[in-house]
N, C-alpha and C positions, 0 to 999 in steps of 0.2 A: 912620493905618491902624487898623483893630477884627478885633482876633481873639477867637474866641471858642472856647471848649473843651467838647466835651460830653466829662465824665468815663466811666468804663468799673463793672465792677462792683470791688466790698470797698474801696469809697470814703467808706464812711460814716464820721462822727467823732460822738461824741456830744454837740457842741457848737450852737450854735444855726446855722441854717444857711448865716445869713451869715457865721458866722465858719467855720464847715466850710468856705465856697465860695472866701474868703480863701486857708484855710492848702493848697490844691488850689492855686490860682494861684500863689502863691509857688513851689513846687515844680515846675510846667507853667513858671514865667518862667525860674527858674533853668536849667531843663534848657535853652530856646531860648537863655538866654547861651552853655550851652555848648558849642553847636552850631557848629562852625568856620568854616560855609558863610555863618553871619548877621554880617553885615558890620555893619551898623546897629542904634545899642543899643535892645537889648530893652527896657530899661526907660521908655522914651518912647512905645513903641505903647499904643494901648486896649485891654485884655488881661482876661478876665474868663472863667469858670467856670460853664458854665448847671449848676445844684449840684442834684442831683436825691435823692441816695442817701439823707435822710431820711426818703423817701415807699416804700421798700421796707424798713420797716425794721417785723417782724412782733413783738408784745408787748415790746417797748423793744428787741429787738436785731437784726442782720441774722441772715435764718435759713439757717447754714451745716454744720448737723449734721444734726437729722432732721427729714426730707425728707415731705411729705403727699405725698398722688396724685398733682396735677396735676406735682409737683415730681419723682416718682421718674419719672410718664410721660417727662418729658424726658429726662431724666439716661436714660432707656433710649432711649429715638431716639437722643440723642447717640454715647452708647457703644455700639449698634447693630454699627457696621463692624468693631468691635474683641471683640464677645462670642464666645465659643467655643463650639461645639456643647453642649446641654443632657446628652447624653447620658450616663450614669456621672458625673455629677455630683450630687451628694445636697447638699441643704438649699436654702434660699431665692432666688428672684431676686438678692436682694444677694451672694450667692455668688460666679453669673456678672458681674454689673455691678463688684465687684473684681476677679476675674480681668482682665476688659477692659480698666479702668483700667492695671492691671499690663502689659499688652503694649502699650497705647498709651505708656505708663511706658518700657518697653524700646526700643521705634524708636528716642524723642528721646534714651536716654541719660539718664534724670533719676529721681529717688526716686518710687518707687509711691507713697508714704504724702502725695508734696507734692501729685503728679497728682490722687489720690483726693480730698485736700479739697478741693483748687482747682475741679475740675469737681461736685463735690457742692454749692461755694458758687454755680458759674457758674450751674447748673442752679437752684438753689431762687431768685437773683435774677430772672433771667430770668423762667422762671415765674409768678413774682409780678409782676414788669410787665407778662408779658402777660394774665393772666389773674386776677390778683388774689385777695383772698380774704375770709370773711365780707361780702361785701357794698361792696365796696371795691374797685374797679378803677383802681391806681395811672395804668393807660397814658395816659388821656384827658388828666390831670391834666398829667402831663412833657410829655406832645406840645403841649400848648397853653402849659404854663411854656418850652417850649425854645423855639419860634417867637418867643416874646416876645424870648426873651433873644438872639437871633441875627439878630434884627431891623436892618438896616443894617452889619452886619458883610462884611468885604472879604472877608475867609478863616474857615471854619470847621474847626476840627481835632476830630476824634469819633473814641474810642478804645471797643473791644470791643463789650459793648452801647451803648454811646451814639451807635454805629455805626447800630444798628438805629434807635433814637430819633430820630437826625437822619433817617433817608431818612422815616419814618412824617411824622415832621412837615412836612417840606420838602413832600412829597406832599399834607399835608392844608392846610396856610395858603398853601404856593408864596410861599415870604417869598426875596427876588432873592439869591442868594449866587454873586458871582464864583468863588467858590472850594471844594471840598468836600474835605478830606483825610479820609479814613478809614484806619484804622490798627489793625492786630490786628484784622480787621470776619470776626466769624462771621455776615453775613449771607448765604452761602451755603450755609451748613447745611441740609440739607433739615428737618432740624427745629424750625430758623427760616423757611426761604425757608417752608414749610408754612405760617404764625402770619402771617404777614404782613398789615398793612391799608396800602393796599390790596393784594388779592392779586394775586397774580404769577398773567399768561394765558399758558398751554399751558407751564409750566413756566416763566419765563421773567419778571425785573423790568426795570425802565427807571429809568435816569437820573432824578429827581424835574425836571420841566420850568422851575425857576424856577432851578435850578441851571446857571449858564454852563459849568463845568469840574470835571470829579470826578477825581481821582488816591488810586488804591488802593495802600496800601502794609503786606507782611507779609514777619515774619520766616520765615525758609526754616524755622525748627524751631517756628510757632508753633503749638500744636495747634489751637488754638482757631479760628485762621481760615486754616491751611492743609489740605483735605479730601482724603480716601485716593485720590479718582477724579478726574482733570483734567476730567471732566464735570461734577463740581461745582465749581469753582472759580470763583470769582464773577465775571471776565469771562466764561466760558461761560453764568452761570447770568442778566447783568445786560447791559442795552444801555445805552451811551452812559457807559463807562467811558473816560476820553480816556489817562488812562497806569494800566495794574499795571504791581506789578513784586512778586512774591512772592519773590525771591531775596536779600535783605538778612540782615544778619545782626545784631543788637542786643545777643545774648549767651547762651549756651549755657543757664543757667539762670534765665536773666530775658527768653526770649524772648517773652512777651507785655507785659511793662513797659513802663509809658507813657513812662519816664523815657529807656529806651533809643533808642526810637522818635524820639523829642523831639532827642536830642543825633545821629540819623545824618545824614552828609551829604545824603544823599537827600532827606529830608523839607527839609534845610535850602534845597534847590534850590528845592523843591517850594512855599516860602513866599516866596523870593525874587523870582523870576520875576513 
């Protein structure tokens, strides 16, 4: 059996990239050892890491602090549902886009200040996959290194963006994958489903057609891929989803963790079968 892992974003190590894409597998294998559900030892499968995160990686480091245009436009669609009326609020857009974070912060029960980085970092990666910068468009580069890498693979497991990366590819090479898990997948975000190649007709994506079986799988508190409107939720927003199940639960402050996602029974069904 070949499984194959597309990583998610603040995955980068500053190591050479085979050895980054290494110390990712190590950590992606362990977590399926300790998944209760996998009866048959992990370490015997073909298990590998399409390893991307050195190609978003802006004057030697990922860029997780300050934000260019293309970067804060997101970071604003993103936090969009959660901004508060402008009104009697004095100083800059970054004002409101803290306030936001801050009440998206309060729903799940977690630190404003972890929420604030984490979607500052989500936003500037992202961004720069899709849209690049100086003259440098990372996206074309992964879509064609991931296809490569998932190439003959039984099951593919794709966690946050690499969510997005796997359908973009599957759609452009249609490389035959039995299996698609998606995991923490913000690809119903309208400020993804929007970005999209190819796009999505009348609102609306599809199953990549080379894919026999896709299973969506999110934590109930994960902000990142659970959205404020059952309209957008990504079996509303996607056809040819064969199981969601957004009600899992991996861990109150580690509900987007790959590591969580890896060790629930669910997903362990979800590989078994």
């Amino acid at each position: 059996m070949k499984i194959v892992g597309i990583h998610g974003i603040r995955c980068y190590r500053p190591d050479p990239p085979l050895e980054a894409a290494r110390y990712l597998e190590t950590k992606w294998r362990q977590a399926l050892e300790d998944n209760p559900v996998l009866k048959w030892p992990v370490r015997s499968i073909d298990f590998s890491i399409s390893y991307y995160a050195h190609l978003l990686v802006q004057q030697g480091r990922q860029s997780d602090t300050d934000l260019d245009d293309a970067a804060l436009q997101l970071l604003t669609e993103l936090l969009a549902p959660w901004t508060p009326d402008a009104a009697g609020i004095q100083g800059r857009a970054m004002v409101l886009l803290r306030l936001a974070a801050a009440r998206l912060a309060g729903k799940h029960g977690l630190e404003e200040r972890t929420v604030w980085r984490f979607i500052r970092q989500f936003a500037a990666e992202v961004s720069y996959y899709l849209e690049g910068r100086e003259g440098f468009t990372p996206r074309d580069t992964i879509i064609d290194a991931t296809a490569k890498a998932i190439d003959k693979a039984d099951i593919v497991i794709a966690h946050s963006l690499g969510t997005v990366i796997a359908y973009e590819a599957l759609h452009r090479h249609r490389v035959a994958v039995p299996l698609l898990i998606t995991l923490g997948s913000p690809l119903a975000i309208p400020a993804i489903v929007s970005r999209l190649k190819p796009p999505v007709i009348n609102g609306r994506g599809r199953k990549p057609p080379s894919v026999k079986r896709w299973i969506n799988l999110a934590d109930c508190g994960d902000y990142i891929a659970i959205p404020i409107n059952e309209t957008d939720s990504i079996n509303a927003v996607f056809d040819g989803i064969d199981e969601h199940n957004d009600s899992i639960r991996i861990g109150i402050f580690r509900s987007h963790g790959i590591e969580g996602y890896l060790r629930h029974p669910v997903l362990g069904r979800a590989v078994a079968t």
